[in-house]
C-alpha positions as CSV (number, residue, x, y, z in Angstrom):
1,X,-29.9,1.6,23.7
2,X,-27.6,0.4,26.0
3,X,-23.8,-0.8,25.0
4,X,-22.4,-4.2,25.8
5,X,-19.4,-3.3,23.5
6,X,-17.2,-0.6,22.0
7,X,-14.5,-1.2,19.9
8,X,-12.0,1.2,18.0
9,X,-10.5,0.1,15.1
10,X,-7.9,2.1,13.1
11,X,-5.8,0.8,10.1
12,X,-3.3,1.3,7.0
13,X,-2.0,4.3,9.0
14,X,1.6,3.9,7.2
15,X,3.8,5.6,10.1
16,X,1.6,8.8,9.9
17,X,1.3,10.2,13.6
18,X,1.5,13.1,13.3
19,X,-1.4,16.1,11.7
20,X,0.4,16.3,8.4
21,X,0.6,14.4,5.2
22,X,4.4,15.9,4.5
23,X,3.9,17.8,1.4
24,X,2.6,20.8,3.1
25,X,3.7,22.2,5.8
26,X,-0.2,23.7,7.3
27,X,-1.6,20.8,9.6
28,X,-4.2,18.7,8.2
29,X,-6.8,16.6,10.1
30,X,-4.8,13.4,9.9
31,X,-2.3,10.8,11.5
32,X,-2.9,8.2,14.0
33,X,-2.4,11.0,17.6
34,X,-5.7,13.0,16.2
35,X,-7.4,9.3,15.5
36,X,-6.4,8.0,19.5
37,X,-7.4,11.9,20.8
38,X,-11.5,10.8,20.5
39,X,-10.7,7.3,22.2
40,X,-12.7,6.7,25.4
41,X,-11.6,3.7,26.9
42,X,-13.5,1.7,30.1
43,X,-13.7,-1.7,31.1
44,X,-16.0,-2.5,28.3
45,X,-13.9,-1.0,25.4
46,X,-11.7,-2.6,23.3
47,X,-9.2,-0.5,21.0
48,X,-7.9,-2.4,17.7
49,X,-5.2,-2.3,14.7
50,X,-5.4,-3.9,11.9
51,X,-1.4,-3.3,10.7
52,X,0.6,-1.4,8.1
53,X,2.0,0.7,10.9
54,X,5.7,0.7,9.9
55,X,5.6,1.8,6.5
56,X,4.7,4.3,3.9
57,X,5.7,8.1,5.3
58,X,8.7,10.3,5.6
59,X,8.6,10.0,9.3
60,X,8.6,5.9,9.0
61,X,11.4,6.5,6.3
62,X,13.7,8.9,8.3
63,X,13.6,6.5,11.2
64,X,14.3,3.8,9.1
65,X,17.4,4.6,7.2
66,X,19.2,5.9,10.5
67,X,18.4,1.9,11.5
68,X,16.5,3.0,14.5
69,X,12.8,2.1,15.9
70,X,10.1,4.6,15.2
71,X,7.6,5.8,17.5
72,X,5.0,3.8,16.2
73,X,4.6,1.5,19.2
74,X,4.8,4.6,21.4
75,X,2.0,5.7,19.9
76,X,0.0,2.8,19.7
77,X,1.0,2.5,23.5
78,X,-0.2,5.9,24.2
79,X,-3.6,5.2,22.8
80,X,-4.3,2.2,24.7
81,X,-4.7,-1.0,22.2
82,X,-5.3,-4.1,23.1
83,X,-4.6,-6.2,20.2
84,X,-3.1,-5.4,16.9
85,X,-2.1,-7.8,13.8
86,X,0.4,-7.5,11.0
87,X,0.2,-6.3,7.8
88,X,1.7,-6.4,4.7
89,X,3.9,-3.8,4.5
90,X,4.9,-4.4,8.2
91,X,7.4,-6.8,7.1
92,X,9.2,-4.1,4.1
93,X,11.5,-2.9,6.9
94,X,12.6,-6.9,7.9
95,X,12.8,-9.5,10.7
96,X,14.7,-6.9,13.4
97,X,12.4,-3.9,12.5
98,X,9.7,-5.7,13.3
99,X,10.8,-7.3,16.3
100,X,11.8,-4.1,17.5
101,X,8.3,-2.5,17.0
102,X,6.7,-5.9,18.4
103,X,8.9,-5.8,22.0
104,X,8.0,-2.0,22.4
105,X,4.4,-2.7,22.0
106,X,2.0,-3.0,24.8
107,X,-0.9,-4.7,23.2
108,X,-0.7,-8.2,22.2
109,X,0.1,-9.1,18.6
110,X,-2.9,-11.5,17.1
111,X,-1.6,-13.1,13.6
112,X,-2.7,-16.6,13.3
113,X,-1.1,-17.5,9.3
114,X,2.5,-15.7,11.0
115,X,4.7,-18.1,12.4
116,X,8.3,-16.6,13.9
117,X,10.2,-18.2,17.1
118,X,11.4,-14.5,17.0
119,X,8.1,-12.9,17.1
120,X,5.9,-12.8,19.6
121,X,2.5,-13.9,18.1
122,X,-0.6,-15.3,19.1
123,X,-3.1,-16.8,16.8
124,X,-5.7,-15.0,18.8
125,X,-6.8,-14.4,22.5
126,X,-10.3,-14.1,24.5
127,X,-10.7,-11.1,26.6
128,X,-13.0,-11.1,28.7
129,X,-15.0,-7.1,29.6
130,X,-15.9,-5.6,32.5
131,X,-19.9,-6.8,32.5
132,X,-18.6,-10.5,31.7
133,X,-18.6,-10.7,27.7
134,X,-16.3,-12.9,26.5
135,X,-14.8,-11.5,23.3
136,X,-12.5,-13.9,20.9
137,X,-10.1,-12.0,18.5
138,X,-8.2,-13.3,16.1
139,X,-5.7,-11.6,13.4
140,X,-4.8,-12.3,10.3
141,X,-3.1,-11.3,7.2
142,X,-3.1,-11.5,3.3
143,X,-0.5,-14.3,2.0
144,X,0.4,-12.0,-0.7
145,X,3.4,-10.9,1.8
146,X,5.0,-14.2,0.2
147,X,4.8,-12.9,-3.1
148,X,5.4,-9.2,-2.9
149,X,7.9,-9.3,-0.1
150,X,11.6,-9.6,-0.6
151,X,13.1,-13.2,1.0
152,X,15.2,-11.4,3.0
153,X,12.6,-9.6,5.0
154,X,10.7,-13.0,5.6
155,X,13.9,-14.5,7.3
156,X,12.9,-17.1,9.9
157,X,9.2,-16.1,9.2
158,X,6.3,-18.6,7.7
159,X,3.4,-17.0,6.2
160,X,0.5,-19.4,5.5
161,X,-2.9,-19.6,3.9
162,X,-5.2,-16.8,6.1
163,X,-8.5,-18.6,6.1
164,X,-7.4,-22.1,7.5
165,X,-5.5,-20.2,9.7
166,X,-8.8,-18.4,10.5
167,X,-10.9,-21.3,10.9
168,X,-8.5,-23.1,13.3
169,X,-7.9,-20.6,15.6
170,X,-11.9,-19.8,15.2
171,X,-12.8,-23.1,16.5
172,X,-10.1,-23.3,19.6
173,X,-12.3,-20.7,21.0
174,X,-15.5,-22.6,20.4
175,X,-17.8,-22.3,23.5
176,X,-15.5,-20.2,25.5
177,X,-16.9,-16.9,23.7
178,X,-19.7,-14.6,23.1
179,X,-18.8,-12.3,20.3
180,X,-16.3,-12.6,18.0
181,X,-13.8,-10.4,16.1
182,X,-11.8,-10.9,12.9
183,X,-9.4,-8.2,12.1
184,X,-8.2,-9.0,8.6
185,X,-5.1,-7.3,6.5
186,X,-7.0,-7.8,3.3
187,X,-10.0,-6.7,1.7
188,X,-12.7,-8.0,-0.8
189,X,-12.9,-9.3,-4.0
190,X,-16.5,-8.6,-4.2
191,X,-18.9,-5.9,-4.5
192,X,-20.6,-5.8,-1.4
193,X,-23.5,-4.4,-2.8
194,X,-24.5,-6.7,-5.9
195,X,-21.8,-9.6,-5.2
196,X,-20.1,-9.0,-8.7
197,X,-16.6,-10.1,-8.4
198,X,-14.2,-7.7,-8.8
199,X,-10.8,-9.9,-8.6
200,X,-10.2,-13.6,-9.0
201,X,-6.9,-13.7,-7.0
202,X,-6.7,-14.7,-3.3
203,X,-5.1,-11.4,-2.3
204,X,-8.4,-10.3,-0.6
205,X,-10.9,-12.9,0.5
206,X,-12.6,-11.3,3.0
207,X,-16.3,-12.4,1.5
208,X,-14.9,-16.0,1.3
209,X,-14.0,-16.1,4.9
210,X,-17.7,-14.2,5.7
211,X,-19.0,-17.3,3.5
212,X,-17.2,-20.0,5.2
213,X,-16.8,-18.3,8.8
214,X,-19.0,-16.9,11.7
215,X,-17.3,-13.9,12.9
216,X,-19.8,-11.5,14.2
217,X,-17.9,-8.8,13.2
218,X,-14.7,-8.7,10.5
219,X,-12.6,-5.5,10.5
220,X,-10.4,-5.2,7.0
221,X,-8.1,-3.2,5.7
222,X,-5.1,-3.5,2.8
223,X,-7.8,-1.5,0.2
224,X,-8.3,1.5,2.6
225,X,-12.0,1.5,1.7
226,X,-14.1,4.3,3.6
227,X,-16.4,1.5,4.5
228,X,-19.2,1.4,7.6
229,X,-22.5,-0.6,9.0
230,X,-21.8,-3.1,5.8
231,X,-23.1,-7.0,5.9
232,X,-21.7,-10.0,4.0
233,X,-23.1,-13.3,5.0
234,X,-24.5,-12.7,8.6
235,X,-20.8,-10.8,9.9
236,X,-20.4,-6.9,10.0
237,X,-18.3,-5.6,8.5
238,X,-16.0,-2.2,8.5
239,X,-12.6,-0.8,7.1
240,X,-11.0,2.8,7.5
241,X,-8.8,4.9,4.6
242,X,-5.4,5.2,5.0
243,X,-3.0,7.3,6.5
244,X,-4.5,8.0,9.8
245,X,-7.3,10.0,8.4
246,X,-10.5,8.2,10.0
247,X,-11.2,5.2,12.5
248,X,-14.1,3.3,12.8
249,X,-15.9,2.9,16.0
250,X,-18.3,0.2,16.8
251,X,-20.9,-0.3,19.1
252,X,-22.3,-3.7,20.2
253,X,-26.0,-3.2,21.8
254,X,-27.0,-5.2,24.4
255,X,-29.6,-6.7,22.6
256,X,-27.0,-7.9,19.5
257,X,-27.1,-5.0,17.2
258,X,-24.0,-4.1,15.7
259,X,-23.3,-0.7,14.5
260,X,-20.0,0.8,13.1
261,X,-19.4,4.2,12.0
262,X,-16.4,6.3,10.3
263,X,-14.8,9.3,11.8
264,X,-12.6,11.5,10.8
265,X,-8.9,12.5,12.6
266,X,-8.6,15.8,14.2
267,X,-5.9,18.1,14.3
268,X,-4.4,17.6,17.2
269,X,-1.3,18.6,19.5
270,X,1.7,16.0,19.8
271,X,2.8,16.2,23.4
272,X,6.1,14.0,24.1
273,X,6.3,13.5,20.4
274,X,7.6,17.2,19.5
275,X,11.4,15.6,19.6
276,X,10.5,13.2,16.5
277,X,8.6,16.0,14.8
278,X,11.6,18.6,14.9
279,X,14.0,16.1,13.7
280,X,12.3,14.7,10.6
281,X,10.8,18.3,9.7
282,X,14.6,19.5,9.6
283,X,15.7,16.2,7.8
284,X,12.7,16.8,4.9
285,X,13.5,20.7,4.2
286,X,17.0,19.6,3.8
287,X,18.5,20.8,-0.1
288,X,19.6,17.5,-1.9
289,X,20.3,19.5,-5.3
290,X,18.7,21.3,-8.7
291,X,16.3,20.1,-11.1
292,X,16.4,22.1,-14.8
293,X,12.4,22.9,-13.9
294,X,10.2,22.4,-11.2
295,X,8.0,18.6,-11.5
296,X,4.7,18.7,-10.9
297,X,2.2,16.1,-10.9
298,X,-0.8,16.7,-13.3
299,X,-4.2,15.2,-13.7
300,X,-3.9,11.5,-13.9
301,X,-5.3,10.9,-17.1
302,X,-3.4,13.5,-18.8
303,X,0.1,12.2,-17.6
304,X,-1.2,9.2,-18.4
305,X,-1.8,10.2,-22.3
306,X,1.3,12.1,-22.8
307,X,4.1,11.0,-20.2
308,X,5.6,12.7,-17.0
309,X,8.6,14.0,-16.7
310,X,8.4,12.8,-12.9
311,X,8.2,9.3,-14.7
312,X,11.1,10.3,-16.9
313,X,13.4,11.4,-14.1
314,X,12.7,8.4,-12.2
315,X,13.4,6.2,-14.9
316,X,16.4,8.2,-15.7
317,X,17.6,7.2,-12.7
318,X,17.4,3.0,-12.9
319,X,18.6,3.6,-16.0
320,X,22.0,4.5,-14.9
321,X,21.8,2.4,-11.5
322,X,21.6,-0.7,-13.2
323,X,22.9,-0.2,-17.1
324,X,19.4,-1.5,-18.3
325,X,18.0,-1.3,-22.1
326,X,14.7,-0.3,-21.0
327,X,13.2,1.0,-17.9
328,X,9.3,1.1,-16.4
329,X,8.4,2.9,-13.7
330,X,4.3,3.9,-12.0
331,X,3.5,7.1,-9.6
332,X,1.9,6.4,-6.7
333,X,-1.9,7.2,-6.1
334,X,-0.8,10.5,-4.1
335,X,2.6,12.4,-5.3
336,X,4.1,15.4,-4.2
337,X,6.2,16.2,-7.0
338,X,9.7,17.8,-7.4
339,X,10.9,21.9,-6.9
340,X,13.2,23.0,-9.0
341,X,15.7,23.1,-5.6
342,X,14.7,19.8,-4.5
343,X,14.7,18.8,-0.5
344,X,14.6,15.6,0.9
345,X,10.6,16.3,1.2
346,X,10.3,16.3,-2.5
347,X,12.1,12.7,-3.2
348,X,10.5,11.1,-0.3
349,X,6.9,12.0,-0.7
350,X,6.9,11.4,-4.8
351,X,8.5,8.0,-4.1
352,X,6.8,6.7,-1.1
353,X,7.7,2.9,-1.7
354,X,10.3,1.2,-0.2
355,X,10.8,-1.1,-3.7
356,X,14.5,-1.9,-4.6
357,X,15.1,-2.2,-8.5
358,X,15.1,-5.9,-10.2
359,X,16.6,-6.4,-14.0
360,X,14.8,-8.5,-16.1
361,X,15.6,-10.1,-19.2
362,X,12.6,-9.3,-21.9
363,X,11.7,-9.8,-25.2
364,X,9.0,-8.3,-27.6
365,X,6.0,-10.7,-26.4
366,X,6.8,-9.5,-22.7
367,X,6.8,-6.1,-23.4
368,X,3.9,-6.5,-25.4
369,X,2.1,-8.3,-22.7
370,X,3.0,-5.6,-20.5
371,X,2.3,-2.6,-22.5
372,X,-1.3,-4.4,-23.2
373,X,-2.0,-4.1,-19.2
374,X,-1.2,-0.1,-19.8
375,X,-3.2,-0.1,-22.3
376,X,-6.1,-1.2,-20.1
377,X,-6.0,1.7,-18.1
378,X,-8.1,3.7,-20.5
379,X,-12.0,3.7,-21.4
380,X,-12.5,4.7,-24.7
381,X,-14.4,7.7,-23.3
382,X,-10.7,8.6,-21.4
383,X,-11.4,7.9,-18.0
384,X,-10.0,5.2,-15.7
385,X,-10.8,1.7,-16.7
386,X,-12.4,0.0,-13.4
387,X,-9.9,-2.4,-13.3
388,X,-7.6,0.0,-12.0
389,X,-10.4,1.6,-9.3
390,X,-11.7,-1.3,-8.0
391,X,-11.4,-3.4,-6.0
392,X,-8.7,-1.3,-4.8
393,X,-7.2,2.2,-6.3
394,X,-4.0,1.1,-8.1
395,X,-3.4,4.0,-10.5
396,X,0.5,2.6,-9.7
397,X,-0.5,-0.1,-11.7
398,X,0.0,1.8,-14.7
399,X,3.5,2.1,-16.0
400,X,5.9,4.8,-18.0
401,X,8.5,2.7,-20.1
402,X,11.9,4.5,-21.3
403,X,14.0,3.4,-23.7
404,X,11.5,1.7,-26.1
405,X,8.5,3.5,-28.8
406,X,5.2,2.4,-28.6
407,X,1.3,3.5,-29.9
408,X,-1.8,2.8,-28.3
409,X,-5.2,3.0,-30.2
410,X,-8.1,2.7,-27.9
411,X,-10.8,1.9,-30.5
412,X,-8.9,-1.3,-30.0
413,X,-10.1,-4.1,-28.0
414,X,-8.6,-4.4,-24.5
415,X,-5.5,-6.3,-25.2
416,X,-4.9,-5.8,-28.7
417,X,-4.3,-2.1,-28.3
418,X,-0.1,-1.6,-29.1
419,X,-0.2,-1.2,-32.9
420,X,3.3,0.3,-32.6
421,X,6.2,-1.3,-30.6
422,X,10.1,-0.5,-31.7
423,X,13.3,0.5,-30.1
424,X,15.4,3.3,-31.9
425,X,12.6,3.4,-34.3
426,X,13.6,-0.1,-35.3
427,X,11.5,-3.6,-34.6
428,X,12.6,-5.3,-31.5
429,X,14.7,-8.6,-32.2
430,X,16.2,-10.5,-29.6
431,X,17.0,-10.3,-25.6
432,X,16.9,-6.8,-23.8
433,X,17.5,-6.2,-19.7
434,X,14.2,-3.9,-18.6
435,X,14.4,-2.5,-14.8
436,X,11.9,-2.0,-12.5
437,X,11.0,-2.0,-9.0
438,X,10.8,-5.5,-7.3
439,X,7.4,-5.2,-6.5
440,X,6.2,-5.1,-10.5
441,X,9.1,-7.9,-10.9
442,X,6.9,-10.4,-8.9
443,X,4.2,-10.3,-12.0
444,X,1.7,-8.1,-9.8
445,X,-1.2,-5.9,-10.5
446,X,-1.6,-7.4,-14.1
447,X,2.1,-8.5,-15.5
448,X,2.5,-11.9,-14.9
449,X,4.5,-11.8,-18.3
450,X,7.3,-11.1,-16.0
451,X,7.2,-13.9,-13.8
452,X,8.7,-16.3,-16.1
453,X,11.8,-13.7,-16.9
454,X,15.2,-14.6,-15.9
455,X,16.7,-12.3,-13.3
456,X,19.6,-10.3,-14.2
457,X,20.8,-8.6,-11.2
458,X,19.1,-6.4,-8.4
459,X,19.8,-3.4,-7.1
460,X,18.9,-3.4,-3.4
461,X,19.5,0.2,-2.4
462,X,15.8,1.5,-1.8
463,X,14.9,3.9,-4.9
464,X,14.2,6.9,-2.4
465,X,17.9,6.3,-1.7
466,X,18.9,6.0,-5.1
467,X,17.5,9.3,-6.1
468,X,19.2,11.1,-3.2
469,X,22.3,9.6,-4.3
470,X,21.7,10.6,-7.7
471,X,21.7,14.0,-6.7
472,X,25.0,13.9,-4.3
473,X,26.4,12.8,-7.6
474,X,24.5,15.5,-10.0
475,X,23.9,18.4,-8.2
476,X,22.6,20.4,-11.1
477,X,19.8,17.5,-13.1
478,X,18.2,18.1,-16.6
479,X,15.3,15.4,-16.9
480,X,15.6,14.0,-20.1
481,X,12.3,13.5,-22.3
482,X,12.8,9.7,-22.3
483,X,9.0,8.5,-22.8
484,X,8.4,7.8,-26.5
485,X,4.8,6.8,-26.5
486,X,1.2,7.6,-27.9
487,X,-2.2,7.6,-27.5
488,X,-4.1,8.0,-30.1
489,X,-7.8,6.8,-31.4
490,X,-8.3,5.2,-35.3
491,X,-11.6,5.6,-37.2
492,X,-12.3,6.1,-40.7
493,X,-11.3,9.5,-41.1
494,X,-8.0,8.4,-39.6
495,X,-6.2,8.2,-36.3
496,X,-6.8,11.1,-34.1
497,X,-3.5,11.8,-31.4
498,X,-5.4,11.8,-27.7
C-alpha cells in the first residue's frame, strides 16, 4: 500500500543523546542520536517533537549549571525536524534557557497556549509535501506548567488553557488542509480501552480534545506511555517512553489508513558529539566525598514498608539547609543510588529533579492529610495501589517524612489509615515548618493539604546542588536513621508489623 505520509515522532527524551542512561557506564540502546540514526527523510516525511528536551539527565544538568546551552538543538538539527513544541519541563531551566535552545533550533517551534514576545512561537503551521498534501500542525502543551513551574521561570511568558488554544488554531486552518496533526505535551485521563477515567484533573485531556476536536492524528506525551495504532473518537493516536528509548513512526496510506508503530533506539555512534560526551563523563566520575555505607535502592515496595536510607540522607540534607521541624522527601521512578565514595554520577542520577526546597508551616491535620495520600500507595495484598500506576507512573508520589512518628494499618480504609501520628513520641500541638521540594509544595500528585500553607522561606539552590555542597562541607557522611514509621496490618489476633 502506497504512502502519502511518514511522520517520526519522538518525545520526553529529557536531554538524553547519547546510548547511555548514566548509571552504567556499558552503552545501552537509548538517547535521542540512536532514535534519529533509523530516520529516512524525503519530500513526503515529516519528522516531529513533542518537548521535554531540556531537562531530566546528567548531560542536561552539567550543561546547565556551567549556564551554557546544551546540544540539544544540535541534535534535533542533526536529525532533521520540522516542527517541535514545548513541554513542561522545557521551562525548569527559565526564559534565557529556553530562548537559547529555541534560536539554535532549525525546526519551527508550534505552541499555540505559549505566548512570549521573547520566544519565537507559532500556534501552528501548514506544510505542504512533495505529492501536494497539505499537512496542518499544531502544538500544544499541558497548563499544569502554571502550577508546577516556579514564577521565575515563566517570566514574560503566558500559558493558557490547551484545548481553546487547540480549537482556535484548528479552525484558522479550516479548508487550507488535508490531514491534520496534534502534537500534545499531555496525556490521558482515560483508559483508552474501556473509557474508565483514571484522573479528574485537567493535567492530561488528550480524550477531551479527541471528543471535542478533529485531528486525524494526536501525538502525546508527558505520561511516556509505550502506546501505538490506538483510536479515541475518530483521531489516532500514539506516544513514545521516555528517555530516548523508542520513537514512533507513522504511515499515512494513500487511501487514509493511518498506522503508527513503536521502535526501539539503537546503539549508536556520536560523531561531532564526542567533545560533550568526554566532558560530562569526566564531570560524573568526579569524587564529591564518603558515605558511612554504600546506598542502594531496593524493591519499591519494600523501601516503601520500612524506609530508605537514600530517603534519609536526602532529608538529612533539607534538614540542615533550611532549619525545618520536619522534612518529606519521594525517589524518583528510576534511581541510581549512592557508593560509599560518592561521584558526581551518584548525586545526579538519584536526584534527577531540578526541584528547589519550599518551607511550609503545618499542623497535625496537614500532615495527616498528607500522610493519608502515603498511605494510599499500598493494596492490602502489598502491591502498588493503581493510583500511583495509572494514568501515569508516579511512585515519586509517595513520600519519606523525617522528623515526625507515624503507623499505618492497611486493613484500614484508604484514608483513615494513620492510627499513630507524634513527634518525639509526643502528640503534635501547635505550628511546625515541614520542607520539601517545590514541586510537592504546589499541592501535586495528591496533597492539596499544602496548598493552603503559609510559606516560610525557600531555598532556591537546586537539591542536586545542595547535596554536592553538603559534601564540600562533610567530606566523610554518616546517614542518620531519621524515618520513624510503620506499616503494619490489625486483625483479631492483633496487629501484625509488614
Amino acid at each position: 500500500m502506497a504512502n502519502r505520509l511518514t511522520i517520526y515522532f519522538t518525545s520526553d527524551t529529557h536531554g538524553y543523546l547519547f546510548p547511555t542512561d548514566y548509571a552504567a557506564a556499558q552503552p545501552k540502546p537509548m538517547g535521542l542520536l540512536g532514535e534519529i540514526a533509523q530516520f529516512r527523510k524525503d519530500e513526503n516525511t515529516l519528522i516531529l517533537d513533542g518537548g521535554d528536551t531540556l531537562q531530566g539527565s546528567p548531560l542536561s544538568y552539567y550543561y546547565h549549571l556551567r549556564g551554557l546551552p546544551g546540544p540539544a538543538a544540535r541534535a534535533l538539527n542533526l536529525g532533521k525536524y520540522d516542527f517541535v513544541t514545548l513541554g513542561n519541563h522545557d521551562f525548569n531551566y527559565g526564559p534565557q534557557a529556553l530562548k537559547a535552545y529555541l534560536c539554535a533550533l532549525d525546526a519551527r517551534c508550534l505552541c499555540a497556549n505559549v505566548a512570549a514576545e521573547a520566544l519565537t512561537i507559532a500556534p501552528c503551521a501548514v506544510k505542504t509535501m512533495g505529492n501536494g498534501l497539505r499537512v496542518g500542525i499544531v502544538g500544544i502543551v499541558t497548563d499544569w506548567v502554571n502550577r508546577w513551574e516556579k514564577p521565575a521561570n515563566l517570566e514574560g511568558i503566558r500559558v493558557t488553557e490547551p484545548l481553546e488554544a487547540a480549537r482556535a488554531a484548528l479552525e484558522s486552518m479550516r479548508g487550507k488542509v488535508d490531514f491534520t496533526i496534534g502534537i500534545y505535551h499531555g496525556g490521558y485521563e482515560k483508559d483508552l480501552q474501556t473509557g474508565r477515567l483514571l484522573s479528574d484533573t485537567d493535567e492530561n485531556i488528550a480524550c477531551r480534545i479527541c471528543e471535542e476536536l478533529d485531528f486525524d492524528l494526536l501525538l502525546t506525551g508527558h505520561q511516556h506511555l509505550k502506546l501505538e495504532n490506538a483510536v479515541w473518537h475518530g483521531t489516532h493516536l500514539a506516544q513514545t517512553p521516555a528517555n530516548g528509548t523508542h520513537f514512533i513512526r507513522v504511515d499515512v496510506h494513500e487511501n487514509g489508513a493511518i498506522e503508527s508503530s513503536l521502535h526501539p533506539a539503537i546503539i549508536t555512534d556520536t560523531p561531532g558529539f564526542e567533545k560533550e560526551e568526554a566532558e560530562v563523563n569526566a564531570w560524573l566520575d568526579s569524587p564529591v566525598g564518603c558515605l558511612d555505607r554504600p546506598l542502594w535502592p531496593e524493591d519499591k515496595i519494600q523501601m516503601a514498608l520500612h524506609g530508605t536510607p537514600i530517603a534519609d540522607f536526602f532529608n538529612q540534607v533539607q534538614l540542615e539547609a533550611t532549619g525545618a521541624d520536619i522534612s518529606c522527601t519521594s525517589l524518583a521512578n528510576d534511581v541510581r543510588g549512592f557508593a560509599q565514595q560518592v561521584t558526581v554520577r551518584d548525586v545526579v542520577a538519584t536526584y534527577v529533579y531540578p526541584n528547589t526546597l519550599v518551607v511550609l508551616e503545618v499542623d497535625e491535620s496537614v500532615l495527616r492529610a498528607a500522610l493519608e495520600r502515603c498511605a494510599a500507595y499500598f493494596n492490602e495484598d502489598l502491591t502498588v495501589a493503581r493510583d500511583f500506576l495509572e494514568p501515569k507512573v508516579a511512585h515519586y508520589n509517595y513520600d519519606f517524612f523525617a522528623g515526625i512518628e507515624y503507623t499505618f494499618d492497611l486493613a484500614k480504609p484508604v484514608g483513615h489509615r494513620v492510627v499513630s501520628l507524634t513527634r518525639g513520641g509526643k502528640p503534635l500541638a501547635g505550628k511546625y515548618t515541614l520542607v520539601m521540594n517545590n514541586y510537592r509544595a504546589t499541592g501535586v500528585g495528591g496533597y492539596d493539604a499544602y496548598c493552603a500553607c503559609p510559606h516560610v522561606r525557600e531555598v532556591l539552590t537546586e537539591m542536586s546542588e545542595l547535596i554536592l555542597d553538603y559534601f564540600e562541607k562533610h567530606k566523610q557522611v554518616t546517614v542518620q536513621p531519621l524515618s520513624a514509621f510503620r506499616v503494619i496490618r490489625s486483625g483479631p489476633e492483633g496487629e501484625k508489623i509488614l
